[in-house]
PAKEGU-287036 format. One line per 5 residues: number of its first residue (from 1); their letters; for each residue x, y, z of N, C-alpha, C, CB. Coordinates in pm, whole numbers, plus 50000, padded with zeros to 5 digits. Glycine has a CB too. Example, Ala and Ser with C-alpha at 12.3 -4.5 7.8 and 13.67 -1.06 7.14 Angstrom:
1> as> 51319,49431,50780,51230,49550,50780,51320,49670,50780,51131,49553,50905 ~ 51285,49775,50708,51367,49894,50714,51290,50003,50787,51408,49940,50572
//
This chain:
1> xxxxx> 50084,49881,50000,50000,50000,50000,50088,50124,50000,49905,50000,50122 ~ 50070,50197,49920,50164,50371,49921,50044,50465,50014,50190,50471,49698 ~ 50185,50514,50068,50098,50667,50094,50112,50753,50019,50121,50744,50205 ~ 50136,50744,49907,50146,50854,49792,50003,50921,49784,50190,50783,49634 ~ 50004,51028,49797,49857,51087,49793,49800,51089,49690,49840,51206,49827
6> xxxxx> 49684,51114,49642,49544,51094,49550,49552,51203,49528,49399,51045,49597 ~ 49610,51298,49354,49538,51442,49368,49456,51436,49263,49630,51576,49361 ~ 49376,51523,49236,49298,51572,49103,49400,51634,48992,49182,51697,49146 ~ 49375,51596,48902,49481,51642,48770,49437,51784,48761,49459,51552,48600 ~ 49563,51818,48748,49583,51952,48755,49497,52068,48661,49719,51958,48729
11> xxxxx> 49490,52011,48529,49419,52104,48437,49293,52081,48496,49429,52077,48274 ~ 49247,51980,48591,49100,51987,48667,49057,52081,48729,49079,51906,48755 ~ 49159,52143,48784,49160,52255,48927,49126,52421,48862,49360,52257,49021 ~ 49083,52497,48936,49032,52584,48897,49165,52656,48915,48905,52620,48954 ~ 49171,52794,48875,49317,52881,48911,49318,52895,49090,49311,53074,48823
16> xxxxx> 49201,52924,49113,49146,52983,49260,49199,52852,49354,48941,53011,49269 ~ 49177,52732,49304,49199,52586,49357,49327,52543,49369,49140,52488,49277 ~ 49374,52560,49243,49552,52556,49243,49626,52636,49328,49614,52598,49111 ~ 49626,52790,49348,49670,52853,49399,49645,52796,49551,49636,52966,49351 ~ 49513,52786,49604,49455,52700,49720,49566,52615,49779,49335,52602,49670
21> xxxxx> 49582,52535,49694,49681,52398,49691,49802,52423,49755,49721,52346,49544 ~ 49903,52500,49672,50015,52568,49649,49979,52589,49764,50050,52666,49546 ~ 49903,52696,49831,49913,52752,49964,49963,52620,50080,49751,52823,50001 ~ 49837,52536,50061,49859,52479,50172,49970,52368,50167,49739,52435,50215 ~ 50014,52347,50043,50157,52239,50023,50251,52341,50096,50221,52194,49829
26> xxxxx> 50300,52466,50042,50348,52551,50143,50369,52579,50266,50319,52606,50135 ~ 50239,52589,50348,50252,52578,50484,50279,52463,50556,50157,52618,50530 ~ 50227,52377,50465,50288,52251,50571,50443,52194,50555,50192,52108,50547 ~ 50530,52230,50465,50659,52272,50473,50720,52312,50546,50684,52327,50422 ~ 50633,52462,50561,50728,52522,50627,50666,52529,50806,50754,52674,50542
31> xxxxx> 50579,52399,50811,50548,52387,50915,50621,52249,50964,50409,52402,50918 ~ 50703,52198,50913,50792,52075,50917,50637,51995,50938,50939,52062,51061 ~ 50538,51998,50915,50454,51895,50918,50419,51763,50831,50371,51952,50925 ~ 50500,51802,50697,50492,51702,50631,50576,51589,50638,50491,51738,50534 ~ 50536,51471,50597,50612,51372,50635,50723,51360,50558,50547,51262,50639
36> xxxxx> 50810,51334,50557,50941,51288,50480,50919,51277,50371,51002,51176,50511 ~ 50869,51119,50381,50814,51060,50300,50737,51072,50184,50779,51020,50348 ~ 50646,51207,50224,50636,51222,50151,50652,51360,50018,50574,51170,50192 ~ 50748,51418,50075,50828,51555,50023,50851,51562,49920,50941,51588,50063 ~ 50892,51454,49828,50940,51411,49679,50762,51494,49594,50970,51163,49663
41> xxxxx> 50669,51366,49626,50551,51362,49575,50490,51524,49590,50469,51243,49651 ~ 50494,51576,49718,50454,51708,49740,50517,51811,49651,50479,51739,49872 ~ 50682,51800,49652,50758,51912,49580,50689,51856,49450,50946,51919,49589 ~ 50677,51792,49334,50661,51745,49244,50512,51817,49210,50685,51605,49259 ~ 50457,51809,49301,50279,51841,49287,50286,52013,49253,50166,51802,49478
46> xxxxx> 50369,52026,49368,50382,52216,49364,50457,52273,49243,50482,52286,49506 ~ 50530,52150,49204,50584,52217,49070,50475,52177,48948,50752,52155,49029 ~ 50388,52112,48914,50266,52114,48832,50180,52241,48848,50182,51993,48865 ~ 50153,52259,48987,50062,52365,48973,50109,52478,48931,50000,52390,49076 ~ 50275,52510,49005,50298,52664,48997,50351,52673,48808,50450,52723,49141
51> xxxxx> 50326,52517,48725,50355,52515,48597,50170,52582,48522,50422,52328,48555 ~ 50122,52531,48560,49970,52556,48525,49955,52712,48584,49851,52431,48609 ~ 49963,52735,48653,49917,52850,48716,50025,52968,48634,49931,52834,48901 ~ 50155,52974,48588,50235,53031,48520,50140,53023,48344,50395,52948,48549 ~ 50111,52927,48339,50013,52914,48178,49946,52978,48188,49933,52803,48124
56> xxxxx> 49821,52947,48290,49712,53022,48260,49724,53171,48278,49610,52975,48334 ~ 49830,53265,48356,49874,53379,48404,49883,53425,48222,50030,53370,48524 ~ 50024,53341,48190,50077,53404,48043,49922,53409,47957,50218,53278,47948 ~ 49856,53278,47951,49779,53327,47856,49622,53428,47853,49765,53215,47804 ~ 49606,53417,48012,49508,53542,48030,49601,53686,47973,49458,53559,48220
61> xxxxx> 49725,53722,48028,49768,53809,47975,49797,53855,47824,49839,53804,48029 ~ 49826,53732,47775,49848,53761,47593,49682,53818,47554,49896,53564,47474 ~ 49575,53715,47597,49457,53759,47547,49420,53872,47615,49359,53665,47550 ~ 49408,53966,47697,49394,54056,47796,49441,54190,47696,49490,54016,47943 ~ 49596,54190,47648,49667,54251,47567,49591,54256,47445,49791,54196,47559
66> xxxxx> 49556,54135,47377,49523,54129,47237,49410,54253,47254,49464,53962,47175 ~ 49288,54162,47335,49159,54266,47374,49185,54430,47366,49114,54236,47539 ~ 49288,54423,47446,49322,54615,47504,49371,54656,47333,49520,54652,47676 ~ 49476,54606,47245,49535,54648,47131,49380,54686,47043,49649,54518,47062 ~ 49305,54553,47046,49227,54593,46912,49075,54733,46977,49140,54393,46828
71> xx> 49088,54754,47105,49044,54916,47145,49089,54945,47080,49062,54999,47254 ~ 49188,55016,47018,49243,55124,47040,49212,55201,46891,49393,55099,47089
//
């Protein structure tokens, strides 16, 4: 049996959810609360989201830009 945790795939998560995540993978870091064990799986998770969450940032911004250019 693993204790590897169960997450929801990432493109599942809302931005609001991911960020959520991130938070609390965070605090429990830096709350030495996480187990050893399982630190690999956690760092790994936080680097998916803060990869998704960097996407969806760039591409609200490209379209955000496009929008504002064709104002003008």
């Amino acid at each position: 049996m693993s204790n590897t945790p169960e997450f929801i795939p990432v493109k599942e998560l809302s931005y609001n959810k991911a960020v959520s995540e991130l938070e609390d993978i965070l605090r429990q870091m830096q709350s030495d609360a996480l187990d050893i064990d399982l630190l690999a799986a956690y760092t790994r998770r936080a680097t998916e989201l803060l990869a998704e969450c960097r996407s969806r940032l760039t591409a609200t911004d490209k379209e955000l830009q496009s929008i504002l250019s064709n104002d003008k």
